[in-house]
C-alpha positions in Angstrom: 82.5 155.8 100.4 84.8 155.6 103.3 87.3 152.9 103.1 88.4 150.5 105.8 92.3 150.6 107.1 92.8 146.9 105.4 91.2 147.9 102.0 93.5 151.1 102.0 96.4 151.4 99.6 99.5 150.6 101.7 97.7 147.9 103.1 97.0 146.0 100.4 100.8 146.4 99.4 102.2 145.4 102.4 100.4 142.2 102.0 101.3 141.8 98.8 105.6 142.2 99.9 104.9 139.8 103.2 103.5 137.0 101.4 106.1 137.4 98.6 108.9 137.3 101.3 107.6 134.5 102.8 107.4 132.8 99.7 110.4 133.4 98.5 112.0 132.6 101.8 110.5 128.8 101.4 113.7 127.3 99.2 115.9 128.3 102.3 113.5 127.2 105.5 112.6 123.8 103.5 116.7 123.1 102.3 118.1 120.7 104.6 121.4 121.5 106.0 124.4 119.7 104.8 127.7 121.2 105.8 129.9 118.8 103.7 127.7 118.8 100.8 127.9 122.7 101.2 131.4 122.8 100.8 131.7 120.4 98.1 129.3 121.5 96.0 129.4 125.4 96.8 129.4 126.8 92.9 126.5 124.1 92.3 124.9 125.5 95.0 125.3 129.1 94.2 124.1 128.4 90.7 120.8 126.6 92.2 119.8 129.6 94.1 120.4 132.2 91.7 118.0 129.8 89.3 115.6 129.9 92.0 115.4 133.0 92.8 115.2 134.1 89.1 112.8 131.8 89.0 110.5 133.4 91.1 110.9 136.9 90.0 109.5 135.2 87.0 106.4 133.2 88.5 106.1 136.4 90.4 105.8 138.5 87.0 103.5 135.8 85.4 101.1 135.9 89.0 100.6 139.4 88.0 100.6 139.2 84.2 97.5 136.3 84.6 95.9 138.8 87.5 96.0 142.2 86.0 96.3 141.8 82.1 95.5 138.3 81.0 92.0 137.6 82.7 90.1 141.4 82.5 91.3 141.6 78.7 90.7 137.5 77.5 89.0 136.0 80.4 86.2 138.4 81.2 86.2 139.2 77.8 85.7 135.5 76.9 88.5 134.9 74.6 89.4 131.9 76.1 91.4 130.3 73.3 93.6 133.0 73.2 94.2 132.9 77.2 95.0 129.2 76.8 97.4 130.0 74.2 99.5 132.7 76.9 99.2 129.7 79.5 101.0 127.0 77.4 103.2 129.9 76.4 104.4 130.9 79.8 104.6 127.2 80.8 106.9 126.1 78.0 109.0 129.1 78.5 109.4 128.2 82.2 110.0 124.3 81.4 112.8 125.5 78.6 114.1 127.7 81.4 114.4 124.8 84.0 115.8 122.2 81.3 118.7 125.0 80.2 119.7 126.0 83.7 120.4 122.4 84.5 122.3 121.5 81.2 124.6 124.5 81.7 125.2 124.4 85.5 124.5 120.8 86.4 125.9 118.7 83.3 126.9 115.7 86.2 123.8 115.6 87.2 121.3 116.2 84.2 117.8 115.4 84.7 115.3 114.1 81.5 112.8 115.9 80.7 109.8 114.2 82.5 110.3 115.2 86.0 111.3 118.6 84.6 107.9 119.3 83.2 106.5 117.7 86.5 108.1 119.8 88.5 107.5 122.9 86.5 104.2 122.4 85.8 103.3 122.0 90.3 104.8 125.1 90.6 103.3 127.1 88.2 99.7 125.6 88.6 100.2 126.4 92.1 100.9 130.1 91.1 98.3 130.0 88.1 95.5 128.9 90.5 96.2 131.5 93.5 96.9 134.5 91.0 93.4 133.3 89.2 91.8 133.2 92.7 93.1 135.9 94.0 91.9 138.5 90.8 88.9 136.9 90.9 88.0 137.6 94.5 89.4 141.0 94.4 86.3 141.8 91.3 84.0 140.4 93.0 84.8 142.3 96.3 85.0 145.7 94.3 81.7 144.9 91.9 80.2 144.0 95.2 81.3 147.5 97.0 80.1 149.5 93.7 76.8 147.6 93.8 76.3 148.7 97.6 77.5 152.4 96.7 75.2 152.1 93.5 72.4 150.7 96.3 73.3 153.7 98.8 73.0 156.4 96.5 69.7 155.1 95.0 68.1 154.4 98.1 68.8 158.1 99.2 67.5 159.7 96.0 64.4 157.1 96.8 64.0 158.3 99.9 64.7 162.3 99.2 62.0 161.5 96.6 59.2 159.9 98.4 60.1 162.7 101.2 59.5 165.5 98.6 56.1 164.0 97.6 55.0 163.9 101.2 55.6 167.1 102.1 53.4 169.6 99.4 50.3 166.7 99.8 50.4 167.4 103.7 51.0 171.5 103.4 48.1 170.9 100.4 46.0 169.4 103.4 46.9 172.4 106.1 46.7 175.2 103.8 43.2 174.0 103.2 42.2 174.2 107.1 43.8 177.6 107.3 41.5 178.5 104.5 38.3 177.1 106.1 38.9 179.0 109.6 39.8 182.4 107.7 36.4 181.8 106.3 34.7 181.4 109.7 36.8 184.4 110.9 37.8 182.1 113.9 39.2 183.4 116.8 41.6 180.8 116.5 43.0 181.2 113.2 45.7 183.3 114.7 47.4 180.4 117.4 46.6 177.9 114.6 48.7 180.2 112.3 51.3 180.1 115.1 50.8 176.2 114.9 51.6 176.1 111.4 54.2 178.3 111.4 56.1 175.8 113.8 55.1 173.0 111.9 57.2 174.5 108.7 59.8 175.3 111.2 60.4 171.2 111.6 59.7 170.7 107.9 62.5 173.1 106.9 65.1 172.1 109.1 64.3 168.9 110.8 62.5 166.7 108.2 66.0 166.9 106.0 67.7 164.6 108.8 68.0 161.0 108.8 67.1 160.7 111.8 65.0 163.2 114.7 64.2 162.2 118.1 61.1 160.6 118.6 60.0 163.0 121.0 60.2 165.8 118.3 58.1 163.5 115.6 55.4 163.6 118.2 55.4 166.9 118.7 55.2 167.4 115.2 52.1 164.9 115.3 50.2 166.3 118.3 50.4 170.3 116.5 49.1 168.6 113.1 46.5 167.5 115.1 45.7 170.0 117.3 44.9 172.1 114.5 42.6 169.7 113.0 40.3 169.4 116.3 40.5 173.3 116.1 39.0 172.7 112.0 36.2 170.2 113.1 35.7 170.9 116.6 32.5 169.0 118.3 31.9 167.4 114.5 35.0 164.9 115.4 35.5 162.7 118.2 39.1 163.2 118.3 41.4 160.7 120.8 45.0 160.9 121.1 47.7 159.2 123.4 51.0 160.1 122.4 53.4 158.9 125.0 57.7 158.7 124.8 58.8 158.0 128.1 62.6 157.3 126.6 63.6 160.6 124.9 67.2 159.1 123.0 65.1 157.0 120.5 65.0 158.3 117.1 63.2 157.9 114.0 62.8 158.9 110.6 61.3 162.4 110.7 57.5 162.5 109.1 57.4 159.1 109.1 53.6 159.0 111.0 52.3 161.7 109.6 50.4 160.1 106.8 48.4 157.5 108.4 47.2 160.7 110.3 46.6 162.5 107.5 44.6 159.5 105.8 42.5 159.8 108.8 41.7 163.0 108.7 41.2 163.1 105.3 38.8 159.5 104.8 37.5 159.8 108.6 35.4 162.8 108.5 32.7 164.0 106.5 29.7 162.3 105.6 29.8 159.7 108.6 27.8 159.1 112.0 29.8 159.3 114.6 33.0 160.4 113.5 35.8 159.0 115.6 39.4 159.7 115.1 41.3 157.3 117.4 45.2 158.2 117.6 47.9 156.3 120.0 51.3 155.8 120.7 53.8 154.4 122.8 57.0 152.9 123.7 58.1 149.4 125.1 61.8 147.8 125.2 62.6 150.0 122.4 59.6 148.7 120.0 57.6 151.5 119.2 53.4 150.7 118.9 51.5 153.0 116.7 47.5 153.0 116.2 45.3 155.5 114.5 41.5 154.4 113.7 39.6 155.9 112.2 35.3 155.4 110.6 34.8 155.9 107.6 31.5 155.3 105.9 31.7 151.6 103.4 28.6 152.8 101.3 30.6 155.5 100.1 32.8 155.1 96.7 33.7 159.0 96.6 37.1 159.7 95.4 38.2 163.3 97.8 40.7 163.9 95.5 43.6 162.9 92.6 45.7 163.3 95.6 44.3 160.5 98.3 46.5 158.1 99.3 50.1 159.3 97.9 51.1 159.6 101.5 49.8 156.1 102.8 51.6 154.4 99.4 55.0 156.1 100.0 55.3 155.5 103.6 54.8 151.9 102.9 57.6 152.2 100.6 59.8 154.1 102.8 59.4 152.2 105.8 60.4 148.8 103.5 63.4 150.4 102.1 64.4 152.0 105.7 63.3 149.5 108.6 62.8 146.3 106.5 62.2 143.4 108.7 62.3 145.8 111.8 59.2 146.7 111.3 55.8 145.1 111.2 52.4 147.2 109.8 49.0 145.4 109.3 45.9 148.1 107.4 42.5 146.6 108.1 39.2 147.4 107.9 36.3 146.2 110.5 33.0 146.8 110.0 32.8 150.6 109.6 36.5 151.0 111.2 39.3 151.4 109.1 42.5 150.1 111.6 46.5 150.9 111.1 48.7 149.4 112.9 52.4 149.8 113.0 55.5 148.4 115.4 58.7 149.8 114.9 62.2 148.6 116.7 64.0 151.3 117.3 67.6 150.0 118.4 
């Protein structure tokens, strides 16, 4: 997964050296200037900021010490005792630190121990607290990229899945029809052959994209069902509206095709009147798609093991690829059983 610029490498370091910098830079922007006290005191004064600054190299070591060692391998690992145990260690070595620099260097001016340990202990709470924040955030900002890859590559194995299983049930269907008009020795079994021979073509090397132009899809559509009418001829009343007026929107390729499929497959037969109502159509980049079909409510014949694998996973696929872009309501009234679909397409 592509990173961003900020999340890159030298990035993250050159954040980590500014806000060191500036940090350490704070003892000399916040120290009041004295000239005469300068001069007077120039040795004590020296001494002060090599304690300082050694000082911070060491709260700097400790920042990373808590970040990096001391809360993946006792913290996470809920050995807390033990990562109370480093804390007090690291503070008293700090507070020993800050009580020997000043009885070496600053004997006239010796300090007890109380405002030592205060003093000591702001600082490195200070550092204890933004080193535990900051390790902290940065897990939960990877877990949470790992979980999205994790997501990603599941969700494209999902979807390569449910694609896979669509695919042989609709050829199942077509094969079927070609096998029907070779028995009839149709004169049209050779432009239907034609018909199916450019629906593989789109399988192959369209339906493998995330995304083909709408305009393709109902192509696609209209040739599936162009070959049906030639199957059932005057036994189906077959109507069909497929209209994309704006040719850049795009969808997911054989995203339709089922709730066709589950027309022709429940809508003819064994039923007066058989009516096969298809339509589609684009508004303000919502797409509106219909197919109705009758289908006979006495029946409780099964067609086959097969019936309704392509209905179920293009449910699932259009939940796990247009979520709350997309609104589908399945109905049946009276004798008609009604899909309806709305897609945004931005």
């Amino acid at each position: 997964m592509k990173q961003e610029w900020y999340q890159q490498k030298w990035a993250v370091v050159a954040r980590h050296i500014l806000a060191w910098l500036i940090f350490f830079s704070l003892p000399y922007l916040l120290h009041p200037t004295n000239e005469k006290y300068e001069q007077d005191h120039m040795s004590e004064k020296q001494a002060w900021a090599m304690y300082v600054y050694f000082s911070y190299l060491v709260l700097m070591a400790f920042f990373y010490l808590n970040a990096w060692i001391l809360i993946p391998k006792l913290v996470y690992k809920k050995k807390i005792f033990d990562y109370i145990l480093y804390i007090i260690g690291v503070f008293i070595f700090m507070c020993a630190m800050r009580y020997g620099f000043e009885k070496i260097f600053l004997k006239p001016h010796v300090m007890d121990m109380k405002p030592v340990i205060l003093f000591t202990f702001f600082i490195f709470f200070l550092v204890l607290s933004a080193s535990t924040a900051f390790q902290m955030i940065v897990d939960k900002m990877k877990l949470e990229r790992q979980t999205s890859a994790r997501e990603n590559e599941l969700l494209k194995t999902e979807l390569s899945l449910l694609r896979s299983q669509v695919s042989p049930h609709f050829m199942f269907n077509v094969l079927n029809n070609m096998v029907a008009l070779a028995r009839k020795k149709s004169d049209v079994l050779e432009p239907s052959l034609i018909k199916l021979s450019s629906l593989m073509r789109y399988m192959l090397y369209e339906a493998d994209e995330d995304k083909v132009p709408l305009q393709k899809e109902t192509e696609y559509l209209q040739s599936y069902i162009d070959l049906q009418q030639q199957r059932f001829g005057k036994n189906v009343t077959i109507l069909v509206s497929l209209e994309t007026a704006d040719c850049s929107y795009e969808i997911e390729p054989m995203l339709l095709i089922p709730f066709v499929e589950n027309a022709f497959k429940h809508g003819t037969g064994m039923i007066t009147d058989a009516t096969i109502d298809i339509r589609l159509y684009t508004r303000s980049g919502m797409l509106f798609f219909s197919v109705r079909n009758r289908f006979n409510k006495d029946s409780s014949e099964i067609k086959d093991k097969t019936s309704g694998i392509g209905l179920t996973n293009v449910k699932r696929r259009l939940n796990l690829l247009y979520g709350d872009d997309h609104v589908l309501h399945i109905d049946k009234n009276d004798d008609w059983f009604i899909v309806s679909l709305q897609l945004n397409l931005h």
